[in-house]
PQR file of N, CA, C, O and H, with PARSE charges and radii, in Angstrom:
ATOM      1  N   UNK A   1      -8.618 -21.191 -11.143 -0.4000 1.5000
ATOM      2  CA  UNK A   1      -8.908 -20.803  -9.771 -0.0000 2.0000
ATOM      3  C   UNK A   1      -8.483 -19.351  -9.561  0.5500 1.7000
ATOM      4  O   UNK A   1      -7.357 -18.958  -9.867 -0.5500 1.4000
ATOM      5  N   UNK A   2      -9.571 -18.444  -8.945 -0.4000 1.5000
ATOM      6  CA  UNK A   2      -8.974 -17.251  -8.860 -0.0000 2.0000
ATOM      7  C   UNK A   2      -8.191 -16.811  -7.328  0.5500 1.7000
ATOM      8  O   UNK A   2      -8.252 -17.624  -6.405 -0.5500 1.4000
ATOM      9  H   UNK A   2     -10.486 -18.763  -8.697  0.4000 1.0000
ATOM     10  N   UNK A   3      -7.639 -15.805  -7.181 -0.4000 1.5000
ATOM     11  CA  UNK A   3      -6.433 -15.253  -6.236 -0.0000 2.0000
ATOM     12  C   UNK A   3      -7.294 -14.761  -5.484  0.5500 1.7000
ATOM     13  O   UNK A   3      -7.770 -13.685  -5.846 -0.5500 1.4000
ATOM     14  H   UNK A   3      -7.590 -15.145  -7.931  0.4000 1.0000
ATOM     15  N   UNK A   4      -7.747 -15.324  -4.297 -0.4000 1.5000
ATOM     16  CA  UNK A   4      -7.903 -14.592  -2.892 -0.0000 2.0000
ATOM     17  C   UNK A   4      -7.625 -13.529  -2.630  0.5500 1.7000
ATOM     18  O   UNK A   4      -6.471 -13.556  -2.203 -0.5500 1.4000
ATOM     19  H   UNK A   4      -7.360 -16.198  -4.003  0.4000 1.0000
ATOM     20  N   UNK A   5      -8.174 -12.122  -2.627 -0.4000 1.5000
ATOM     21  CA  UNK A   5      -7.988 -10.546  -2.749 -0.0000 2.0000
ATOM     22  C   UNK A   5      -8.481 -10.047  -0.992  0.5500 1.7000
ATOM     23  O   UNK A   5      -9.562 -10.236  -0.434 -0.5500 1.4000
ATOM     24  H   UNK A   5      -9.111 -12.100  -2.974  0.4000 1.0000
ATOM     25  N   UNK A   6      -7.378  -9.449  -0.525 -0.4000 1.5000
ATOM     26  CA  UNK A   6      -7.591  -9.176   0.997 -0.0000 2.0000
ATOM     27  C   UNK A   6      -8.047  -7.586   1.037  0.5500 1.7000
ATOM     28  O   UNK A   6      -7.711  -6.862   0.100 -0.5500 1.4000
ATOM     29  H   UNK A   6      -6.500  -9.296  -0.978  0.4000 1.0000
ATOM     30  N   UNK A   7      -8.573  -7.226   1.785 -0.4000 1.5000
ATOM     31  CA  UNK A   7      -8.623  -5.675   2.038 -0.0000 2.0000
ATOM     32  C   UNK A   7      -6.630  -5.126   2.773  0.5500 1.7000
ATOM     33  O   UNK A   7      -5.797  -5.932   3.188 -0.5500 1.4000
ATOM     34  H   UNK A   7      -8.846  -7.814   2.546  0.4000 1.0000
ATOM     35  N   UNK A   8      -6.487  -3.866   2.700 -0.4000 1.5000
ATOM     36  CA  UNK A   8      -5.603  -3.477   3.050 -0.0000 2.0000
ATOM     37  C   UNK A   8      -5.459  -1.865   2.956  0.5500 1.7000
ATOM     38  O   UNK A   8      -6.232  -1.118   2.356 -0.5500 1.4000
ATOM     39  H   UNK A   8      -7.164  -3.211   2.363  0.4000 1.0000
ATOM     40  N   UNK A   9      -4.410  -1.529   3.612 -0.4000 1.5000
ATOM     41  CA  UNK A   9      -4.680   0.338   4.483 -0.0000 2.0000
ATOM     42  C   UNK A   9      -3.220   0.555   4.727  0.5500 1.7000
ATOM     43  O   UNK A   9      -2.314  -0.263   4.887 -0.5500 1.4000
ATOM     44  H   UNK A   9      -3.782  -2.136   4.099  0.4000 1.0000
ATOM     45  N   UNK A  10      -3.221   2.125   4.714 -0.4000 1.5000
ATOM     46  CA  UNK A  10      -1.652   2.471   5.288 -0.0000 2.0000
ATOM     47  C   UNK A  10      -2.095   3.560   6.100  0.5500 1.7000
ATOM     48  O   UNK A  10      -2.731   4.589   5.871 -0.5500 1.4000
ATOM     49  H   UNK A  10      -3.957   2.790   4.584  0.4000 1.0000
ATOM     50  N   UNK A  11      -1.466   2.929   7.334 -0.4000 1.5000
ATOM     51  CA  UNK A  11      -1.418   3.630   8.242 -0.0000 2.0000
ATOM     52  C   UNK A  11      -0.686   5.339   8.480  0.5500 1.7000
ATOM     53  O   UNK A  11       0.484   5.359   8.860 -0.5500 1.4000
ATOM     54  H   UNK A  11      -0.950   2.094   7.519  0.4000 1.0000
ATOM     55  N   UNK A  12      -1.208   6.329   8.311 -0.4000 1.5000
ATOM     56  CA  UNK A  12      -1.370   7.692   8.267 -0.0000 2.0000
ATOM     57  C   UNK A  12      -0.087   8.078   9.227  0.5500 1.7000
ATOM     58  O   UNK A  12       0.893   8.753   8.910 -0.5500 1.4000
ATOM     59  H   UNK A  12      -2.159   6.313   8.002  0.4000 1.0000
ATOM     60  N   UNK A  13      -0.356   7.497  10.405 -0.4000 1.5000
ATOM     61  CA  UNK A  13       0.498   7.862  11.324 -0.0000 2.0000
ATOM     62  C   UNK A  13       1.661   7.601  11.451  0.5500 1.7000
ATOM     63  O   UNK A  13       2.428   8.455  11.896 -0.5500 1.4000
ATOM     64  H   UNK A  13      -1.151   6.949  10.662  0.4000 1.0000
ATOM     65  N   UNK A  14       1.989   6.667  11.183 -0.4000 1.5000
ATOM     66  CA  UNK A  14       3.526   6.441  10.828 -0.0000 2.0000
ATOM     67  C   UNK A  14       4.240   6.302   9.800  0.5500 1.7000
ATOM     68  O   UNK A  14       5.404   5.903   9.753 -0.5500 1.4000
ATOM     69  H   UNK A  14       1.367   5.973  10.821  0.4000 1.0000
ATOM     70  N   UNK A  15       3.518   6.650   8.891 -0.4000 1.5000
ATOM     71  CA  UNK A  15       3.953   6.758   7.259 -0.0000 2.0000
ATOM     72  C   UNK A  15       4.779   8.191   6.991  0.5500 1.7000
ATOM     73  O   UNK A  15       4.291   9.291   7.250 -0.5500 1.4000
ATOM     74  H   UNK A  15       2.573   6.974   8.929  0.4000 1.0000
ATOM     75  N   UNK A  16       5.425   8.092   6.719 -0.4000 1.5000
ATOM     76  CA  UNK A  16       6.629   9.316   6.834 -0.0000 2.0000
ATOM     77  C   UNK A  16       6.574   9.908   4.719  0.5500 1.7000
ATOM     78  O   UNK A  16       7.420  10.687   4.281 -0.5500 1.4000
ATOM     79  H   UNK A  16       5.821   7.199   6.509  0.4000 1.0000
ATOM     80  N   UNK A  17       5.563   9.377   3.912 -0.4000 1.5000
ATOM     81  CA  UNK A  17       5.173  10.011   2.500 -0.0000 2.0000
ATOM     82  C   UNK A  17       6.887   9.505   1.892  0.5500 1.7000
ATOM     83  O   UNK A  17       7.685  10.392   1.589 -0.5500 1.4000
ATOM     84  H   UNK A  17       4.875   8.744   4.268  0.4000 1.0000
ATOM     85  N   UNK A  18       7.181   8.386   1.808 -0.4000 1.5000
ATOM     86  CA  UNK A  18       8.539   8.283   1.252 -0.0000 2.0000
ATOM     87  C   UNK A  18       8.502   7.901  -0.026  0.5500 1.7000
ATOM     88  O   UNK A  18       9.419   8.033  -0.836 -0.5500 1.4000
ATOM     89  H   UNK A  18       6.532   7.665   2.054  0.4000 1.0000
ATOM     90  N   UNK A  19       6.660   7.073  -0.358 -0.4000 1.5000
ATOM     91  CA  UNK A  19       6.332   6.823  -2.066 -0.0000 2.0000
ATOM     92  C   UNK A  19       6.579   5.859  -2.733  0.5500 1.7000
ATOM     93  O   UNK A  19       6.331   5.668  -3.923 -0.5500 1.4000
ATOM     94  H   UNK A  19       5.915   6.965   0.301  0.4000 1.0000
ATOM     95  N   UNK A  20       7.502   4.654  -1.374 -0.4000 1.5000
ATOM     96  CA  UNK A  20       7.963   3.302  -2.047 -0.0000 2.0000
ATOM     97  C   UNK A  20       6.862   2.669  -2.377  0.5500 1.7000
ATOM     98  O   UNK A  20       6.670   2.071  -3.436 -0.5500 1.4000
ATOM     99  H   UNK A  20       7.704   4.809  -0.407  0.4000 1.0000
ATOM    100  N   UNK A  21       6.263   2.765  -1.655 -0.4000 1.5000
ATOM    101  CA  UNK A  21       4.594   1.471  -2.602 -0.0000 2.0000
ATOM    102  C   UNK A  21       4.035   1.740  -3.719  0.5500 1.7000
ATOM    103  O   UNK A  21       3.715   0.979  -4.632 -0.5500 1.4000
ATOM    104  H   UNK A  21       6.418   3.251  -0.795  0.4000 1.0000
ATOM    105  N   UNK A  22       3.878   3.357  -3.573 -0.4000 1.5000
ATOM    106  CA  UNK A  22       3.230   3.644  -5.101 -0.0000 2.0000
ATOM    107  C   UNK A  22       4.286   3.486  -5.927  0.5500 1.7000
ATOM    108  O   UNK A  22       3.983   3.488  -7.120 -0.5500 1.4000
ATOM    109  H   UNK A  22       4.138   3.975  -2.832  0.4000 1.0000
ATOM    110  N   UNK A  23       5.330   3.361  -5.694 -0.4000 1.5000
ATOM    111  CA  UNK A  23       6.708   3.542  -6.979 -0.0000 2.0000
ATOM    112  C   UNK A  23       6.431   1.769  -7.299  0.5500 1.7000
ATOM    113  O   UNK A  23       6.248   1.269  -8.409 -0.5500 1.4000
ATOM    114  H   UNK A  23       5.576   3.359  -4.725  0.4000 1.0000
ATOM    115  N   UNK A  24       6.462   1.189  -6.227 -0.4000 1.5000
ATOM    116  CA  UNK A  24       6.345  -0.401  -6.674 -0.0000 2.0000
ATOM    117  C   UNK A  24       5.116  -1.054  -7.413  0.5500 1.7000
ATOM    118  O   UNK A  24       5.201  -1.829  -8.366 -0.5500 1.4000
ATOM    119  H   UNK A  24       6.610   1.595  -5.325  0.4000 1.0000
ATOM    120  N   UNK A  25       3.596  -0.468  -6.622 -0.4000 1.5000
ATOM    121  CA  UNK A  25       2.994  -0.982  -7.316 -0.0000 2.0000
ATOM    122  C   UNK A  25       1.915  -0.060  -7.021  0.5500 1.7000
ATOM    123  O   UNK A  25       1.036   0.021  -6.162 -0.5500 1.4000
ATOM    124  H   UNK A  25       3.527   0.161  -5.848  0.4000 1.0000
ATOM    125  N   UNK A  26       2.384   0.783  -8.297 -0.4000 1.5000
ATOM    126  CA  UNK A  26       1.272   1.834  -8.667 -0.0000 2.0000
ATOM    127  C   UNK A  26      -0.138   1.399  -9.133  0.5500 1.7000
ATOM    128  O   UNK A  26      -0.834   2.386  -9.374 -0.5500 1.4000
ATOM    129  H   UNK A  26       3.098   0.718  -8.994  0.4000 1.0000
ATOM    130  N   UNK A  27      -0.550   0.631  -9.264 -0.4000 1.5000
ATOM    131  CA  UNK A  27      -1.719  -0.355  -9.503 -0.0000 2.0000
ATOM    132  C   UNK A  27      -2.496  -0.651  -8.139  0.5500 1.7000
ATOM    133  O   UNK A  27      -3.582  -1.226  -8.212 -0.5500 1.4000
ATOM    134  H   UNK A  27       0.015  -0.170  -9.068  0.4000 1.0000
ATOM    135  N   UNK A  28      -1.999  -0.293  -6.951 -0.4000 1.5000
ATOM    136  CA  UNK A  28      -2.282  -0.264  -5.683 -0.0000 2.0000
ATOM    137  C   UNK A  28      -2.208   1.395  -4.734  0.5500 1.7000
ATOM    138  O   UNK A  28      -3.086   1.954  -4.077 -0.5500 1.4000
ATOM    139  H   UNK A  28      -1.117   0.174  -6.892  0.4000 1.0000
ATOM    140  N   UNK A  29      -1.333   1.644  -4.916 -0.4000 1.5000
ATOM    141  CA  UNK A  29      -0.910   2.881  -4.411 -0.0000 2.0000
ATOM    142  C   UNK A  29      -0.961   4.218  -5.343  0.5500 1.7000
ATOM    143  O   UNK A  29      -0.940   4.186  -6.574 -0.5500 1.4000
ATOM    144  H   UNK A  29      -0.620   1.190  -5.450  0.4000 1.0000
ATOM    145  N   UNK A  30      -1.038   5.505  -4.476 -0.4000 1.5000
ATOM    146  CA  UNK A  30      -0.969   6.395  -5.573 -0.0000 2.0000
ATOM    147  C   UNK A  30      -0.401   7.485  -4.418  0.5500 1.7000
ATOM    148  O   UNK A  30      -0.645   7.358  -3.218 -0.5500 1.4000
ATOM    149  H   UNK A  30      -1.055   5.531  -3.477  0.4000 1.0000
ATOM    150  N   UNK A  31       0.415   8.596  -5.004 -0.4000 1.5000
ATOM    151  CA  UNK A  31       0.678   9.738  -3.881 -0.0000 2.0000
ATOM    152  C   UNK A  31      -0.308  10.455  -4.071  0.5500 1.7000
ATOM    153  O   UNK A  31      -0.915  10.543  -5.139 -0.5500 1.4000
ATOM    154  H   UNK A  31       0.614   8.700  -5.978  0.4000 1.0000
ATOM    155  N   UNK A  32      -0.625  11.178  -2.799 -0.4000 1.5000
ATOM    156  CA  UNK A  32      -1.531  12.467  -2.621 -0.0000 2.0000
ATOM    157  C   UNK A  32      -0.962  13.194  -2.101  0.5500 1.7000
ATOM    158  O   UNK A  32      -0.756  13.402  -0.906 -0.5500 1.4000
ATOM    159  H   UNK A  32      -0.132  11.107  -1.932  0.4000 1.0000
ATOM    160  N   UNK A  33      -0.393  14.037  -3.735 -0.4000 1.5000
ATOM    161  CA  UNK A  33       0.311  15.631  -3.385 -0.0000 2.0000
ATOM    162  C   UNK A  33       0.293  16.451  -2.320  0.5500 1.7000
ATOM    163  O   UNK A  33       1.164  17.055  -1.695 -0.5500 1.4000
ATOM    164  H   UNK A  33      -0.560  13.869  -4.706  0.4000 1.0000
ATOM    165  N   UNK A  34      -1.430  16.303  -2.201 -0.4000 1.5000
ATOM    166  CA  UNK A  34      -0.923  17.537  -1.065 -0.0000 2.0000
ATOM    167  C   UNK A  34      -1.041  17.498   0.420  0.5500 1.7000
ATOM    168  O   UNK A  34      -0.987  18.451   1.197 -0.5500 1.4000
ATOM    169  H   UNK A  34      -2.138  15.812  -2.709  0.4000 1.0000
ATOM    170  N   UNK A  35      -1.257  15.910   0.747 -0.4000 1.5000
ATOM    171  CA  UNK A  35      -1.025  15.211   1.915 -0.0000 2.0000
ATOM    172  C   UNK A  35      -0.160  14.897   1.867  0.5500 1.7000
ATOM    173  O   UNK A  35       0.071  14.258   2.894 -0.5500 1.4000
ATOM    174  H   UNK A  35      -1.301  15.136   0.115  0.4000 1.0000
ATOM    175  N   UNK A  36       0.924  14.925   1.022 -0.4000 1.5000
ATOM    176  CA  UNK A  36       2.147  13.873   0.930 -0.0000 2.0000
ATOM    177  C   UNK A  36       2.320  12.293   1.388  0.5500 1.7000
ATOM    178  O   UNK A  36       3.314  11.830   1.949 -0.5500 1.4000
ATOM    179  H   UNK A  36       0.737  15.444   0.189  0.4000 1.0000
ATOM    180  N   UNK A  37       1.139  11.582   1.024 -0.4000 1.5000
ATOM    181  CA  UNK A  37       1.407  10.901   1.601 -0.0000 2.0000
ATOM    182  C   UNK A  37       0.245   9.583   1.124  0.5500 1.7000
ATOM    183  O   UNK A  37      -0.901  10.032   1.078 -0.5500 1.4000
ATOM    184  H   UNK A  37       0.332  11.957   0.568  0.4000 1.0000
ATOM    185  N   UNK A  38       0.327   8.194   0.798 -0.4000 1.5000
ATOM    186  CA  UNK A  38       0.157   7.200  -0.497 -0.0000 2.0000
ATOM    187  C   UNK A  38      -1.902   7.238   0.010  0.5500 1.7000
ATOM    188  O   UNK A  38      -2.402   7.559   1.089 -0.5500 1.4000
ATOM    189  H   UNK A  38       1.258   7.830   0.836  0.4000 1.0000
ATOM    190  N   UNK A  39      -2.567   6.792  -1.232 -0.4000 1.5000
ATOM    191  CA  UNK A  39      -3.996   6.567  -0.925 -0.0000 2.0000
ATOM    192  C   UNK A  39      -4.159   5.278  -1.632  0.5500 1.7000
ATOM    193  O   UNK A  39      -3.672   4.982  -2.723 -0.5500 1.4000
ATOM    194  H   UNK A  39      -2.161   6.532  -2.108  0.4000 1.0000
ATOM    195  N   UNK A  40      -4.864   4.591  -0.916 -0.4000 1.5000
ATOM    196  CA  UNK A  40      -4.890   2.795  -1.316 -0.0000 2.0000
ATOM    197  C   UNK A  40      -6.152   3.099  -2.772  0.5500 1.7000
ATOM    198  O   UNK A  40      -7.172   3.766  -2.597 -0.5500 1.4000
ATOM    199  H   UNK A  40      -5.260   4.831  -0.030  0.4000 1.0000
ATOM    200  N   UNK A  41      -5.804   2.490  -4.052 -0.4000 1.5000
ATOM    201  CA  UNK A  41      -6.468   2.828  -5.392 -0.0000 2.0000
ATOM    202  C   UNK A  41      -7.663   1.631  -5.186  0.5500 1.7000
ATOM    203  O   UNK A  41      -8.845   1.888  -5.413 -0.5500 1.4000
ATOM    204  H   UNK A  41      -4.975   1.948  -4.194  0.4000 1.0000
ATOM    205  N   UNK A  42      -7.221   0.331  -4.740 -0.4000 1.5000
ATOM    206  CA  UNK A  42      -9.071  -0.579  -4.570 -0.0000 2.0000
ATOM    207  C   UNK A  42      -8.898  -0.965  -3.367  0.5500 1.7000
ATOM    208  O   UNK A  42      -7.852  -1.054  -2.725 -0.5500 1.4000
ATOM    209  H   UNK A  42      -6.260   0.122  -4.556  0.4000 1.0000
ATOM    210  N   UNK A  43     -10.109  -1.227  -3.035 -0.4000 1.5000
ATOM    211  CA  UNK A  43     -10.675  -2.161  -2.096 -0.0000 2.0000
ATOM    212  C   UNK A  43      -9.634  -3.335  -1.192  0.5500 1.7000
ATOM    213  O   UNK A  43      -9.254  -3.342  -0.021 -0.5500 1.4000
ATOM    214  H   UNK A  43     -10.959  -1.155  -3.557  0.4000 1.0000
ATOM    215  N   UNK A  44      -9.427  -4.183  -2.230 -0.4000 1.5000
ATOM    216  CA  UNK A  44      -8.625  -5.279  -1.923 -0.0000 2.0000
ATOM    217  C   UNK A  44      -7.857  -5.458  -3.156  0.5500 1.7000
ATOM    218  O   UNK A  44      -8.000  -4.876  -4.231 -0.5500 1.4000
ATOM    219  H   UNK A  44      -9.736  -4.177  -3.181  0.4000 1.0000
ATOM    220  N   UNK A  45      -6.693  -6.713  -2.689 -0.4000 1.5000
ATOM    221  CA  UNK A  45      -5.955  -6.698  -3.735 -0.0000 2.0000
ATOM    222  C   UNK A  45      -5.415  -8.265  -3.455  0.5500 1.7000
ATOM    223  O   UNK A  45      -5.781  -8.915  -2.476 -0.5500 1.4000
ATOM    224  H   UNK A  45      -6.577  -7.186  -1.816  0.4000 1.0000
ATOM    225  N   UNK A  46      -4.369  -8.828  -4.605 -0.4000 1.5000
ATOM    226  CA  UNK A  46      -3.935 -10.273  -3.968 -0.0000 2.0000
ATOM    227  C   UNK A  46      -3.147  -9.999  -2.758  0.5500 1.7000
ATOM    228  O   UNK A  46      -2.811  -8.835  -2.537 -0.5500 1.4000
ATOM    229  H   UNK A  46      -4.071  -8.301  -5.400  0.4000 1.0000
ATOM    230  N   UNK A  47      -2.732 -11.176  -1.751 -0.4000 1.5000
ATOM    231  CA  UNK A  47      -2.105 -11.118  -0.783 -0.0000 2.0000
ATOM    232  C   UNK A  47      -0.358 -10.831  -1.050  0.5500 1.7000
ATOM    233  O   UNK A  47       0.364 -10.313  -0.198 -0.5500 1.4000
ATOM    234  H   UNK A  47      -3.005 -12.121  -1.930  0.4000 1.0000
ATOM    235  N   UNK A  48       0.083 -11.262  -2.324 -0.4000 1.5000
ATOM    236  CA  UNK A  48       1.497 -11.277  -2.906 -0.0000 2.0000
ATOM    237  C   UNK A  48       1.901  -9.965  -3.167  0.5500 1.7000
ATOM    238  O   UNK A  48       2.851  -9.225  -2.910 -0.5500 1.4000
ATOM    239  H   UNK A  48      -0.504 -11.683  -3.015  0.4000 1.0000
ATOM    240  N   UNK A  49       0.663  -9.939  -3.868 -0.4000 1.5000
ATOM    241  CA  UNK A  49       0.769  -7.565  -4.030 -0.0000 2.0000
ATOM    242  C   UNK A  49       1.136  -7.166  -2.553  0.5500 1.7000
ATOM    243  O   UNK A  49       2.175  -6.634  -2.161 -0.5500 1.4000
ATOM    244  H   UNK A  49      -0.109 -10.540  -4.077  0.4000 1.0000
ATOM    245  N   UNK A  50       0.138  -7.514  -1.899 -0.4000 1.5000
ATOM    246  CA  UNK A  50      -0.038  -6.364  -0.557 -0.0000 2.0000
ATOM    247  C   UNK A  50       1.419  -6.236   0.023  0.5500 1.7000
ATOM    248  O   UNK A  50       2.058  -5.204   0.230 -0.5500 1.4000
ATOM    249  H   UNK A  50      -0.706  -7.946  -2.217  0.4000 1.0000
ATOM    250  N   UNK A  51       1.843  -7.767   0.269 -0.4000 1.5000
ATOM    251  CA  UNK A  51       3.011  -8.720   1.034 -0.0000 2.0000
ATOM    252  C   UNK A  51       4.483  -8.147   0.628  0.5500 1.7000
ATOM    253  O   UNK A  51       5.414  -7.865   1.382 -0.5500 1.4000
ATOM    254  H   UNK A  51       1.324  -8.605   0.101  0.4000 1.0000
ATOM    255  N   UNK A  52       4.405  -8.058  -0.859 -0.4000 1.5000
ATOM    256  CA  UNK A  52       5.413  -7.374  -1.450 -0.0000 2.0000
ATOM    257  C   UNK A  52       5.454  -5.721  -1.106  0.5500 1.7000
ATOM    258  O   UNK A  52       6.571  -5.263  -0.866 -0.5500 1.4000
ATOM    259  H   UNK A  52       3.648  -8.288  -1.471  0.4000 1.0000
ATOM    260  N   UNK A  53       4.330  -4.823  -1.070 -0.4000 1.5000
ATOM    261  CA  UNK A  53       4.565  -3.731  -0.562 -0.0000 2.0000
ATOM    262  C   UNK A  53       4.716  -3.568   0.619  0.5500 1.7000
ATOM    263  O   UNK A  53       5.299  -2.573   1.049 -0.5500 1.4000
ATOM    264  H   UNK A  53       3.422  -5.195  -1.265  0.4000 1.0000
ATOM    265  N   UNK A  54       4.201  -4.554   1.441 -0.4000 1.5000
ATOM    266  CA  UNK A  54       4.791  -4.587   3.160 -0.0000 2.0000
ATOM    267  C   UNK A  54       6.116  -4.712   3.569  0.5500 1.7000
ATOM    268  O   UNK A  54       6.687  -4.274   4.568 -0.5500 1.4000
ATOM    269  H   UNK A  54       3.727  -5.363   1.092  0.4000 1.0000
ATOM    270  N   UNK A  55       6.538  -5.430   2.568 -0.4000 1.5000
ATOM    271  CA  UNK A  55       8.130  -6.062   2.955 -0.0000 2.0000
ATOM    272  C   UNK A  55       9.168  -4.803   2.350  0.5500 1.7000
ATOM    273  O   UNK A  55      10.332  -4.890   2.740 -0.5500 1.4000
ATOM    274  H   UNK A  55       6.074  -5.786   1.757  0.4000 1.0000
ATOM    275  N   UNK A  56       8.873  -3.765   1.527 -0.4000 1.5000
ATOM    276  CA  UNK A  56       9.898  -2.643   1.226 -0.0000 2.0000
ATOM    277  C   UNK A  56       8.801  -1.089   1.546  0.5500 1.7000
ATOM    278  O   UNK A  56       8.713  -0.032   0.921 -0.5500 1.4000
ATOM    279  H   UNK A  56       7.927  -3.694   1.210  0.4000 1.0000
ATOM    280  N   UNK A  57       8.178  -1.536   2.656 -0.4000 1.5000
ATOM    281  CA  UNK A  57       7.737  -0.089   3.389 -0.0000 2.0000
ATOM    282  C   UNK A  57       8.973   0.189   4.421  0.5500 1.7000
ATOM    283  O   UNK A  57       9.515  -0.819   4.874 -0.5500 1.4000
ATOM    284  H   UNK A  57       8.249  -2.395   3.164  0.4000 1.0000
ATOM    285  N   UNK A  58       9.430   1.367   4.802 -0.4000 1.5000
ATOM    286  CA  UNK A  58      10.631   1.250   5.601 -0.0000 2.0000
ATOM    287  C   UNK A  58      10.014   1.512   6.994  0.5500 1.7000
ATOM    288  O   UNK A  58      10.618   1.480   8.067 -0.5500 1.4000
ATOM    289  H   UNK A  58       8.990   2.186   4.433  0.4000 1.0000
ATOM    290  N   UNK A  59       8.478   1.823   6.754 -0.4000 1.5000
ATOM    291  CA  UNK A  59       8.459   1.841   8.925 -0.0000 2.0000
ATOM    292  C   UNK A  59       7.196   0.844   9.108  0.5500 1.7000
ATOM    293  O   UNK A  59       6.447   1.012  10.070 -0.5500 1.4000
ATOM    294  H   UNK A  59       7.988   1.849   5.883  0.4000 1.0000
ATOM    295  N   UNK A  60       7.009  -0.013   8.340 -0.4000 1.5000
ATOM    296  CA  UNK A  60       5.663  -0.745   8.453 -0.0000 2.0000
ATOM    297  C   UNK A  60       4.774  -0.488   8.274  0.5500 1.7000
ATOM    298  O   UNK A  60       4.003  -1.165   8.954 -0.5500 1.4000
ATOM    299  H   UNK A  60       7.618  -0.149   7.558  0.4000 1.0000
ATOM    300  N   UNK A  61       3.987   0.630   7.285 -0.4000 1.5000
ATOM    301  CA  UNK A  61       2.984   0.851   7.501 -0.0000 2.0000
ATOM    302  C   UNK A  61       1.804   0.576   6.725  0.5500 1.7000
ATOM    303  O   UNK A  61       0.804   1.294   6.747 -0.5500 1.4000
ATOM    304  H   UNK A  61       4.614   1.179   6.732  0.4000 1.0000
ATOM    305  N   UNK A  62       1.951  -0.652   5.918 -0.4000 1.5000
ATOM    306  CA  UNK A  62       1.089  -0.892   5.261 -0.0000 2.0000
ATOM    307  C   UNK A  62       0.447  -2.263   5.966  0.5500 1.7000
ATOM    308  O   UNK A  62       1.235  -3.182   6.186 -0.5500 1.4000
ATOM    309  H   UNK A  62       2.763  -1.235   5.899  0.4000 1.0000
ATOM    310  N   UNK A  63      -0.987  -2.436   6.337 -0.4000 1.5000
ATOM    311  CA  UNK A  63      -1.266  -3.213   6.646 -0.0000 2.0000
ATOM    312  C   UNK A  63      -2.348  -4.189   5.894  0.5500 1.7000
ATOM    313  O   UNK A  63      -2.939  -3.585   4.999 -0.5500 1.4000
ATOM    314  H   UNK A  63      -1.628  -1.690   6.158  0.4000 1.0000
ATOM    315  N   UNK A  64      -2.805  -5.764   6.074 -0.4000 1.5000
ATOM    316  CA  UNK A  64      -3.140  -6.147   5.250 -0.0000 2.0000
ATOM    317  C   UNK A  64      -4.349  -6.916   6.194  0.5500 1.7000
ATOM    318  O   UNK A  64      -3.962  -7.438   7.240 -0.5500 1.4000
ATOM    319  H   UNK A  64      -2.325  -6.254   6.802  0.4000 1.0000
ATOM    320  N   UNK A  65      -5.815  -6.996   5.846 -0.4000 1.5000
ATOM    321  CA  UNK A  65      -6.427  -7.091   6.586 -0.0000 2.0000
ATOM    322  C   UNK A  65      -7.025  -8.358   6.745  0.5500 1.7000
ATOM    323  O   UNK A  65      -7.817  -8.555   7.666 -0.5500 1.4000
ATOM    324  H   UNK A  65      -6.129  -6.572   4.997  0.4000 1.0000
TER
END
């Protein structure tokens, strides 16, 4: 049985470029140098991925759709 893959986004505006998601799961996240600040790498992803980078964002800003 395969893993239910959600869409998901980080919110621009309150993301302060601190790099914890891409450090966690660079397979999802990536920094953009010269925005300082993370770009979502697919579409969707499992809900455990997303869930896990939601829970060690420090201002909330990853959302899962």
């Amino acid at each position: 049985m395969e893993t239910p893959l959600h869409a998901y986004s980080v919110n621009p505006v309150c993301c302060n470029g601190c790099g914890a998601c891409a450090s966690m799961l660079p397979e999802l996240f990536a920094m953009d140098e010269v925005a300082e600040k993370p770009v979502v790498l697919l579409a969707e992803a499992p809900a455990a991925d997303i869930e896990r980078a939601m829970a060690f964002c420090p201002h909330d800003c990853i959302e899962m759709d």
